[in-house]
MARSE-263709 format. One record per residue (C-alpha): chain; y negated, x, z negated. Coordinates in nm, 3 decimals. Layout:
BEGIN
(A (Y X Z))
...
end
This chain:
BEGIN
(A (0.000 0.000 0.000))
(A (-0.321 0.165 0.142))
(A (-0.648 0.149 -0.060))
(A (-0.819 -0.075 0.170))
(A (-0.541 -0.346 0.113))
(A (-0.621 -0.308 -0.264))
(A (-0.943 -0.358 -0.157))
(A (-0.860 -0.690 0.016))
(A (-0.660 -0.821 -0.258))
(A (-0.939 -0.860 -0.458))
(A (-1.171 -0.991 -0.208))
(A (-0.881 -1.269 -0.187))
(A (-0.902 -1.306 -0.527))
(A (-1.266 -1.371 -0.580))
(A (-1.256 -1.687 -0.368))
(A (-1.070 -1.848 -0.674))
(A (-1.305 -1.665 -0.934))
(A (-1.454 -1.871 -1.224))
(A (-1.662 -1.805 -1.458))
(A (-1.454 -1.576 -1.667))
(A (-1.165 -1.402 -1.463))
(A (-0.840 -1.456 -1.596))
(A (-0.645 -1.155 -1.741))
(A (-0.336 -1.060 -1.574))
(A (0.054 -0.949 -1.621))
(A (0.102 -0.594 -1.644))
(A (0.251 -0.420 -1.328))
(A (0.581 -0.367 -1.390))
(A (0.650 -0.190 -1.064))
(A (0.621 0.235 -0.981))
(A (0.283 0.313 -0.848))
(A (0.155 0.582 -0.673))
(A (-0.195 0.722 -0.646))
(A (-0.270 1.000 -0.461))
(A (-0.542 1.214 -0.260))
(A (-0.805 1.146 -0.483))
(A (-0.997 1.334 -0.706))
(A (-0.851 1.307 -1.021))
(A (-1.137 1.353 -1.322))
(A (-0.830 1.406 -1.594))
(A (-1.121 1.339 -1.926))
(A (-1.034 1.666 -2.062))
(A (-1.308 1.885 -1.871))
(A (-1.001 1.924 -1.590))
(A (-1.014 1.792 -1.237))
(A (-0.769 1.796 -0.983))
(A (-0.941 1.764 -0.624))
(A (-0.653 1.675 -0.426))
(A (-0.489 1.442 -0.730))
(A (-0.133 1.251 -0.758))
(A (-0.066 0.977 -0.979))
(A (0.211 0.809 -1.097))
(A (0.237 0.469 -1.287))
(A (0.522 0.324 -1.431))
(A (0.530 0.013 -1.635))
(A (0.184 0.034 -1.753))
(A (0.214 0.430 -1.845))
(A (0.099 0.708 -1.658))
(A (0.428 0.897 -1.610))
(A (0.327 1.184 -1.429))
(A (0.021 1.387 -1.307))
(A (0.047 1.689 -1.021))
(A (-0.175 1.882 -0.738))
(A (-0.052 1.634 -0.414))
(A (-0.088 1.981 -0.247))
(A (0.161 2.108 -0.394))
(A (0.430 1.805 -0.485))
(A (0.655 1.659 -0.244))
(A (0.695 1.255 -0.300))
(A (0.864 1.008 -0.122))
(A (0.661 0.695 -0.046))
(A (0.956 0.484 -0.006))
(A (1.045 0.549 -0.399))
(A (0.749 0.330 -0.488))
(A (0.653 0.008 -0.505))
(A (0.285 0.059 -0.430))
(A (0.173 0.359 -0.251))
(A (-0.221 0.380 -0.248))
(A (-0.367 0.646 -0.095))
(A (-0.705 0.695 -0.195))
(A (-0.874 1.005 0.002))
(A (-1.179 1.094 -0.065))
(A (-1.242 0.799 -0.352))
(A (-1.261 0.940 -0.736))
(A (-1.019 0.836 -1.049))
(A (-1.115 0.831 -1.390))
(A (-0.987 0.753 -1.693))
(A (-1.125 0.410 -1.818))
(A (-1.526 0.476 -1.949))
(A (-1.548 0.388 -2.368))
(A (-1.870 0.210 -2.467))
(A (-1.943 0.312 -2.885))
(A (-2.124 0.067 -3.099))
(A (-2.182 -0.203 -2.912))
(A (-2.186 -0.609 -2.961))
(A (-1.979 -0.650 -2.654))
(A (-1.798 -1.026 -2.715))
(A (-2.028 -1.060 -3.018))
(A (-2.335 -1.202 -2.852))
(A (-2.403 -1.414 -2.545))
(A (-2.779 -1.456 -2.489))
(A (-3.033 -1.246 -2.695))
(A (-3.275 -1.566 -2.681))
(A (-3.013 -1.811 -2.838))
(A (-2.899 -1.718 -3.239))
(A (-2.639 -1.912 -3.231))
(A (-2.449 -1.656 -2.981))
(A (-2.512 -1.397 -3.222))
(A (-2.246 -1.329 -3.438))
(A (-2.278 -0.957 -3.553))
(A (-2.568 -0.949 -3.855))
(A (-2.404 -1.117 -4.150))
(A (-2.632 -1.212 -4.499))
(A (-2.606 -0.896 -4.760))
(A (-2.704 -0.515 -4.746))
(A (-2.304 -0.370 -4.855))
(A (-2.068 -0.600 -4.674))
(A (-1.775 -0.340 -4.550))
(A (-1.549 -0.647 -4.588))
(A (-1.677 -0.759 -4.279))
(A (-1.497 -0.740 -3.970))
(A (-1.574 -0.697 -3.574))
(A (-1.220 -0.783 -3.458))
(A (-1.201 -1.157 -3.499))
(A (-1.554 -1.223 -3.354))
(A (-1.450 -1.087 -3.044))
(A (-1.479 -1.357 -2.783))
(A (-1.301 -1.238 -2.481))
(A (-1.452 -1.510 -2.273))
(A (-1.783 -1.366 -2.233))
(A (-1.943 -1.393 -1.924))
(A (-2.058 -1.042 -2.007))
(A (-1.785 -0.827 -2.032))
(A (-1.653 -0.860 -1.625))
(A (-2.043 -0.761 -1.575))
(A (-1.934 -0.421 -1.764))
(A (-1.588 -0.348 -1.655))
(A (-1.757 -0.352 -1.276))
(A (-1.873 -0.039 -1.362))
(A (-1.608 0.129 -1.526))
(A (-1.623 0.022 -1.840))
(A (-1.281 -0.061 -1.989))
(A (-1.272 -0.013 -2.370))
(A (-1.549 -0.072 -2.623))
(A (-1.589 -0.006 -3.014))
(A (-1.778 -0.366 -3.116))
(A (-1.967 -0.314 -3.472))
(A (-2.219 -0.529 -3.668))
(A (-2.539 -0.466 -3.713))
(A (-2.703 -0.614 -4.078))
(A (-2.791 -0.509 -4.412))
(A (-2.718 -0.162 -4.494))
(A (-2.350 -0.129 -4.492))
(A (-2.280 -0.300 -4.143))
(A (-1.925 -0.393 -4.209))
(A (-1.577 -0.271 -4.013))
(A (-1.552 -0.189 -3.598))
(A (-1.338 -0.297 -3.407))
(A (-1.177 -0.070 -3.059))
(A (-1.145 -0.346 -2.858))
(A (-0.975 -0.317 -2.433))
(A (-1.169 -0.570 -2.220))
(A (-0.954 -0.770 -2.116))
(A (-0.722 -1.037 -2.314))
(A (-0.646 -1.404 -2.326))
(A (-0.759 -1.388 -2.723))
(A (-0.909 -1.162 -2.980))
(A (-0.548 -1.071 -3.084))
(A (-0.454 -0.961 -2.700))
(A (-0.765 -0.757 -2.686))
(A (-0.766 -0.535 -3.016))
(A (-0.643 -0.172 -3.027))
(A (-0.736 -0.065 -3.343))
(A (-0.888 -0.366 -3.579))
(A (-1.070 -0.197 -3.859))
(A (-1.116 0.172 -3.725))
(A (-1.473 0.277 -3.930))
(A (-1.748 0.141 -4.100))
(A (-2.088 0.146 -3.997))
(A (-2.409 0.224 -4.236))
(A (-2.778 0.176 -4.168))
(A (-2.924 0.473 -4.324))
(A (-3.253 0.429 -4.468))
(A (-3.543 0.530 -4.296))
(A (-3.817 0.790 -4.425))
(A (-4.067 0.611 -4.207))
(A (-4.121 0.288 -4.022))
(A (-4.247 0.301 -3.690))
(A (-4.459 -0.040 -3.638))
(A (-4.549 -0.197 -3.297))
(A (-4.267 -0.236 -3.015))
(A (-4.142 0.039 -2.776))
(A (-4.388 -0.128 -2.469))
(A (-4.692 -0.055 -2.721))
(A (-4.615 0.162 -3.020))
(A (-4.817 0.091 -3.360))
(A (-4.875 0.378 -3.594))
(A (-4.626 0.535 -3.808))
(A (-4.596 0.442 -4.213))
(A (-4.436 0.582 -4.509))
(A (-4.122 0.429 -4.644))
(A (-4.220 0.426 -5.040))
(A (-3.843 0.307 -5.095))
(A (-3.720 0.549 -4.931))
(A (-3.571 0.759 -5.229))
(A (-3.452 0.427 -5.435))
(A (-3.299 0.268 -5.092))
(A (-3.098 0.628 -5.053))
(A (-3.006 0.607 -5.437))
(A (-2.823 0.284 -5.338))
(A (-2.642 0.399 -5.113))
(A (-2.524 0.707 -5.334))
(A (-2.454 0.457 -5.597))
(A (-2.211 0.223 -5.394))
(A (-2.043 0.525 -5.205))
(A (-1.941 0.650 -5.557))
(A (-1.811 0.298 -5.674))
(A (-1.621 0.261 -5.402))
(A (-1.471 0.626 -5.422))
(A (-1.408 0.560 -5.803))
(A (-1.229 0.221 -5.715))
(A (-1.006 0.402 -5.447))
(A (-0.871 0.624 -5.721))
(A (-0.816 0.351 -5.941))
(A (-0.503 0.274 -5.795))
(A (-0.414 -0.069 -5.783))
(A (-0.652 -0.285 -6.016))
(A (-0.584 -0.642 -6.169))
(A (-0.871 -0.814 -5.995))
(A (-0.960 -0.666 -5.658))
(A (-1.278 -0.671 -5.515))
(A (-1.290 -0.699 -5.176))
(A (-1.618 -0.496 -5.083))
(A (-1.465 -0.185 -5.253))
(A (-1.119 -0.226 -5.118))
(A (-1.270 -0.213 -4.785))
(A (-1.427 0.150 -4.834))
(A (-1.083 0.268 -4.959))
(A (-0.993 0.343 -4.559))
(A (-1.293 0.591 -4.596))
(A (-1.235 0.775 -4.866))
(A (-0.864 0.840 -4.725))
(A (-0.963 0.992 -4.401))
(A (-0.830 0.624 -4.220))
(A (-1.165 0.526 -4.100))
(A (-1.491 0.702 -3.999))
(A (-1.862 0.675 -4.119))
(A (-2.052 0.586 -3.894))
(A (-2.397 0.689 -3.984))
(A (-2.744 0.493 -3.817))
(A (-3.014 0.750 -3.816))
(A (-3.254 0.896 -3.563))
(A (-3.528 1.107 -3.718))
(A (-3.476 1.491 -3.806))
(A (-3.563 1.471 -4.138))
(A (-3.325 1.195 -4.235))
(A (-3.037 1.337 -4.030))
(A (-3.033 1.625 -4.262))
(A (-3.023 1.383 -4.535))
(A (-2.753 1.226 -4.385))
(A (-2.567 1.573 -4.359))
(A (-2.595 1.622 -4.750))
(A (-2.496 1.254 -4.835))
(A (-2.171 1.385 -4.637))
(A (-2.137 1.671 -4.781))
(A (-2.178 1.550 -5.116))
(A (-1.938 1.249 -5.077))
(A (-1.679 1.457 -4.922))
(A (-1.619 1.208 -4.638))
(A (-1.290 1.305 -4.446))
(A (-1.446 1.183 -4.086))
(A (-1.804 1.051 -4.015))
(A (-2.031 1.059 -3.745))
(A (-2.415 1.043 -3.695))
(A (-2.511 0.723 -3.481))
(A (-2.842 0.709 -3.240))
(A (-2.945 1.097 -3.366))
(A (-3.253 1.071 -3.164))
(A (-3.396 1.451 -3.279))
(A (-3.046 1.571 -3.350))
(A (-3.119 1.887 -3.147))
(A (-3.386 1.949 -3.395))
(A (-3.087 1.977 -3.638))
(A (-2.810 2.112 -3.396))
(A (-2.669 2.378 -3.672))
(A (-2.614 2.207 -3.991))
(A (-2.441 1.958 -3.774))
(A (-2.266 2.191 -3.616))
(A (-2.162 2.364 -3.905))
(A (-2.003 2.052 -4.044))
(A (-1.819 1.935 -3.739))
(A (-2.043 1.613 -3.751))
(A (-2.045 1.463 -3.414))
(A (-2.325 1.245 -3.234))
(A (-2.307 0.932 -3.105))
(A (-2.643 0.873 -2.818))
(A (-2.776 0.516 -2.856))
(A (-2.933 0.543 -2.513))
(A (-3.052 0.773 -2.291))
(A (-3.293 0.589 -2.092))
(A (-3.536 0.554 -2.380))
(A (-3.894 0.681 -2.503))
(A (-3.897 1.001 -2.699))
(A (-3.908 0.926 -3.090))
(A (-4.262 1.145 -3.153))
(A (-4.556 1.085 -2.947))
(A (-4.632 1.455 -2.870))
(A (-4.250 1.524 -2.754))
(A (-4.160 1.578 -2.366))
(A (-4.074 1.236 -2.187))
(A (-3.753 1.388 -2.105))
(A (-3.642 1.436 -2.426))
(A (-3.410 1.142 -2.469))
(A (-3.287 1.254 -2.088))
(A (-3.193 1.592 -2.218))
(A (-3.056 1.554 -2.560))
(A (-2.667 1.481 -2.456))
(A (-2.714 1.833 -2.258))
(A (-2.874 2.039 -2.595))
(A (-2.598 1.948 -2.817))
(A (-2.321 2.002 -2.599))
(A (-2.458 2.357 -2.576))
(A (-2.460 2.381 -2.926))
(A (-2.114 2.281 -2.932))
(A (-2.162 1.954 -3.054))
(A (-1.939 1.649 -2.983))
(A (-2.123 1.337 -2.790))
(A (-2.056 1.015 -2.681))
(A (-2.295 0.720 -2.618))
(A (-2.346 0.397 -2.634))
(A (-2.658 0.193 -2.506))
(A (-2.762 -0.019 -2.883))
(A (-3.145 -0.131 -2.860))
(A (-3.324 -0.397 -2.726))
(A (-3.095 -0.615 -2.493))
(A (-2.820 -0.416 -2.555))
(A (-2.525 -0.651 -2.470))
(A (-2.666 -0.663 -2.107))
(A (-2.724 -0.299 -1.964))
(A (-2.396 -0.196 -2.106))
(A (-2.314 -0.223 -1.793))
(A (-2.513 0.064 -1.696))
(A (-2.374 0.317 -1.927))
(A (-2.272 0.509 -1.648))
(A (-2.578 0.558 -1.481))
(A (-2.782 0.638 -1.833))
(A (-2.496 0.952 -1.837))
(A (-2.548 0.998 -1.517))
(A (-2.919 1.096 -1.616))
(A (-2.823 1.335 -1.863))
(A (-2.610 1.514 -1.604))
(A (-2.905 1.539 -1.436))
(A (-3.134 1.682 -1.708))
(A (-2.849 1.945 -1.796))
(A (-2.542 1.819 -1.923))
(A (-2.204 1.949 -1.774))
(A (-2.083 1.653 -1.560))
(A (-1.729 1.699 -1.641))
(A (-1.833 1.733 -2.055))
(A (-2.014 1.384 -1.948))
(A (-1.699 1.257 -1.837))
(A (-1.522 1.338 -2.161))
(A (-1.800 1.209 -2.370))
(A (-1.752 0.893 -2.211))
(A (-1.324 0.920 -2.235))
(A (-1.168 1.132 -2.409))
(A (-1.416 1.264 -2.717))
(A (-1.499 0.857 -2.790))
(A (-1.163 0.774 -2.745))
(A (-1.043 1.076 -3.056))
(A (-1.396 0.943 -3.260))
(A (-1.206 0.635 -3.279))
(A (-0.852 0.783 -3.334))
(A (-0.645 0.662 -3.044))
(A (-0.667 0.946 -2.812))
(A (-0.279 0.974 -2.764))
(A (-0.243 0.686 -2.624))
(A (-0.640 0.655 -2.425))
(A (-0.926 0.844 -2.266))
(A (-0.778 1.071 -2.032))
(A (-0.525 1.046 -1.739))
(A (-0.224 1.256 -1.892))
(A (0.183 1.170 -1.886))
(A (0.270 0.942 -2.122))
(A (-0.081 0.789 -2.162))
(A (-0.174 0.379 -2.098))
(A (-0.260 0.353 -1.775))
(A (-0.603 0.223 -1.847))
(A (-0.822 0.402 -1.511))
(A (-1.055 0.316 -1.206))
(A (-1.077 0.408 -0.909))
(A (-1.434 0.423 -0.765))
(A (-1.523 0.501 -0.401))
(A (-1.789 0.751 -0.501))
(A (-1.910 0.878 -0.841))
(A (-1.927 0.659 -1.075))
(A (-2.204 0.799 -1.283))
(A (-2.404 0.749 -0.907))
(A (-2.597 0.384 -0.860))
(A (-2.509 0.431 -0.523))
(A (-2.181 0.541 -0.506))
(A (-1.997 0.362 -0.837))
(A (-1.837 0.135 -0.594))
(A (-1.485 0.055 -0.792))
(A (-1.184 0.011 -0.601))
(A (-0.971 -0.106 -0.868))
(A (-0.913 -0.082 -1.229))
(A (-0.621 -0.109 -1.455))
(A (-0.574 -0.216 -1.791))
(A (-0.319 -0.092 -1.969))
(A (-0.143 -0.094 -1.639))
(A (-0.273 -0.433 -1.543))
(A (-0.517 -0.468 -1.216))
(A (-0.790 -0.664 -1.366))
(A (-1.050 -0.863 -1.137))
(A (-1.393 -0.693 -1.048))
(A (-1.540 -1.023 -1.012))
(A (-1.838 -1.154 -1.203))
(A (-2.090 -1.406 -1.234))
(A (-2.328 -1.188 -1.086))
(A (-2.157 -1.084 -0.768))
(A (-2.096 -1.458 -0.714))
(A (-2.431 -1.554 -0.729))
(A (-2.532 -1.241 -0.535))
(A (-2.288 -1.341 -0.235))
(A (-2.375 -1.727 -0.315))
(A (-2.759 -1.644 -0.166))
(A (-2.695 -1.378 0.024))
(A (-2.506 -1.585 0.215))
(A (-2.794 -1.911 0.243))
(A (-3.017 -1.627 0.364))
(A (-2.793 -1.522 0.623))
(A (-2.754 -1.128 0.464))
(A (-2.323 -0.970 0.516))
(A (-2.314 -0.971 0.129))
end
């Protein structure tokens, strides 16, 4: 089976699309992929790639070059010259399937009442019928870690595949860290269109004492064994304090990221991670020193300080890899359910402005995908692997060029279709345009 009838099977396919596309069975035949260029997630690439896919697992990955296959010991044969394969892109911190429309509260379902609520959980808020999520997958976009936002312990993430008839179908790892605001030195007033002047946060030191204060309850109640009456905000931390879950640690400005760094330090937290770290490079070696990795909110953003270069934001993902720090990104901020979808391209910038693009790849594979502790089975395209991958005519961290092919979920072609393509090809067509 050639590329181009891939290709034509999902045209087919869109002509019964609805609003939400429906997932599918897992292939269950032998598939072959080969003659692309096979971007492995590892830093690796293999320009003249073969892949093989068996049952939903990748079962074996060679130079085509230089391996002799038989087409007729395949099921699916689909040669893909010149097109790209990647290992399905990870999307951190993000309220994928927990919000609908940004206007409308009532699709919101990620800020719950309370500052220390670790008892709260991503997983079963996931709605996999959002109209959303096929919007991102188009892209590349296969896997997402969905975490709340409120008070000042957020409550539990979620690693979440997008695609699944239920909450139940689409969860990989249920309760994989906990997310904490960290309190903020000072308080930036105005909105990012017209910034207001910068104020003093005269809490600051009490708000941080608070957070001391609950870290060391809930470390105190972990070694407590098993008490008579459990409280359920404590238990929740006890993942944390036995290296089962990761901090992860909302802050931006340099100041309070070294804060952050002592708070670790001083807690002994097995795994953690510093969220947003918008003047991390300003604090590259005590972060480095304490193998504390960063987690981009956005690249295509304003520079936190009025004085810094525009480019700043553009560059950061590049500075911190070369001070052998571990990235990944995510795209949180203002309507930040919607341009999720172009997580690619805001990578794709940073490439530009420095970053390695094969260390971009892997931030956006395989270093998410061991942040959030399932890299044996995710995030790169390796033997024995889920066969969760894209194929995309071009490069996929190009506007122009991330033109997918096909994608698999765990080893399952999902549909490319979305309620935006329809509508695109729905006028296109009235005006007389070859959508």
């Amino acid at each position: 089976m050639t590329r181009l009838f891939i290709v034509t099977l999902l045209l087919i396919g869109s002509m019964t699309y609805a609003q939400v596309p429906t997932p599918s069975e897992t292939y269950a035949g032998r598939m072959l992929i080969q003659y692309a260029t096979v971007h492995i997630g590892n830093g690796e690439v293999l320009q003249n790639g073969l892949v093989e896919v068996q049952n939903g697992e990748i079962s074996r990955v060679a130079d085509a070059s230089k391996s002799r296959v038989n087409a007729a010991d395949y099921d699916t044969v689909i040669n893909a010259d010149g097109a790209h394969l990647y290992p399905g892109f990870i999307l951190m911190d993000s309220r994928l399937g927990l919000t609908e429309i940004g206007a409308v509260r009532a699709t919101h379902d990620y800020d719950e009442t309370g500052d220390f609520l670790p008892n709260v959980r991503s997983a079963p808020a996931f709605n996999t019928e959002s109209k959303i999520i096929p919007t991102v997958r188009a892209n590349g976009v296969l896997m997402a870690q969905v975490a709340p936002t409120g008070g000042r312990v957020s409550g539990k993430a979620a690693v979440m595949h997008l695609d699944g008839w239920s909450w139940e179908d689409a969860t990989i790892l249920s309760d994989e860290g906990i997310y904490l605001n960290w309190p903020r030195r000072y308080r930036h007033t105005g909105w990012w269109g017209e910034p207001g002047s910068v104020k003093p946060n005269k809490k600051y030191d009490d708000e941080v004492e608070e957070v001391y204060s609950f870290f060391k309850e809930a470390k105190a109640y972990s070694k407590a064994g098993d008490p008579e009456e459990k409280n359920l905000r404590l238990d929740a931390m006890s993942a944390v304090f036995s290296g089962d879950a990761r901090v992860y640690i909302r802050v931006n400005a340099a100041k309070d990221i070294l804060d952050v760094v002592q708070f670790i330090r001083a807690l002994d937290l097995p795994k953690s991670a510093v969220v947003g770290g918008a003047e991390a490079h300003l604090t590259a070696i005590p972060l480095k020193e304490n193998n504390i990795p960063v987690v981009i909110d956005r690249v295509h953003k304003l520079p936190k300080q009025i004085d810094a270069h525009v480019h700043e934001p553009y560059a950061l993902a590049g500075m911190l890899r070369k001070a052998g720090i571990e990235v990944a990104f995510s795209t949180s901020g203002d309507m930040e359910a919607m341009i999720s979808r172009n997580l690619p391209f805001q990578v794709g910038t940073a490439v530009h402005h420095g970053m390695e693009y094969e260390d971009a790849i892997a931030s956006l594979t395989l270093t998410p995908a061991k942040l959030l502790g399932v890299d044996s089975l995710y995030g790169s395209i390796e033997p024995g692997k889920r066969a969760t991958l894209f194929l995309s005519e071009g490069d996929a961290l190009d506007i122009p060029t991330n033109k997918l092919c096909f994608a698999l979920i765990e080893g399952r072609f999902i549909d490319l279709n979305n309620h935006q393509k329809m509508l695109y090809e729905k006028f296109a067509r009235k005006h007389g345009i070859e959508p």
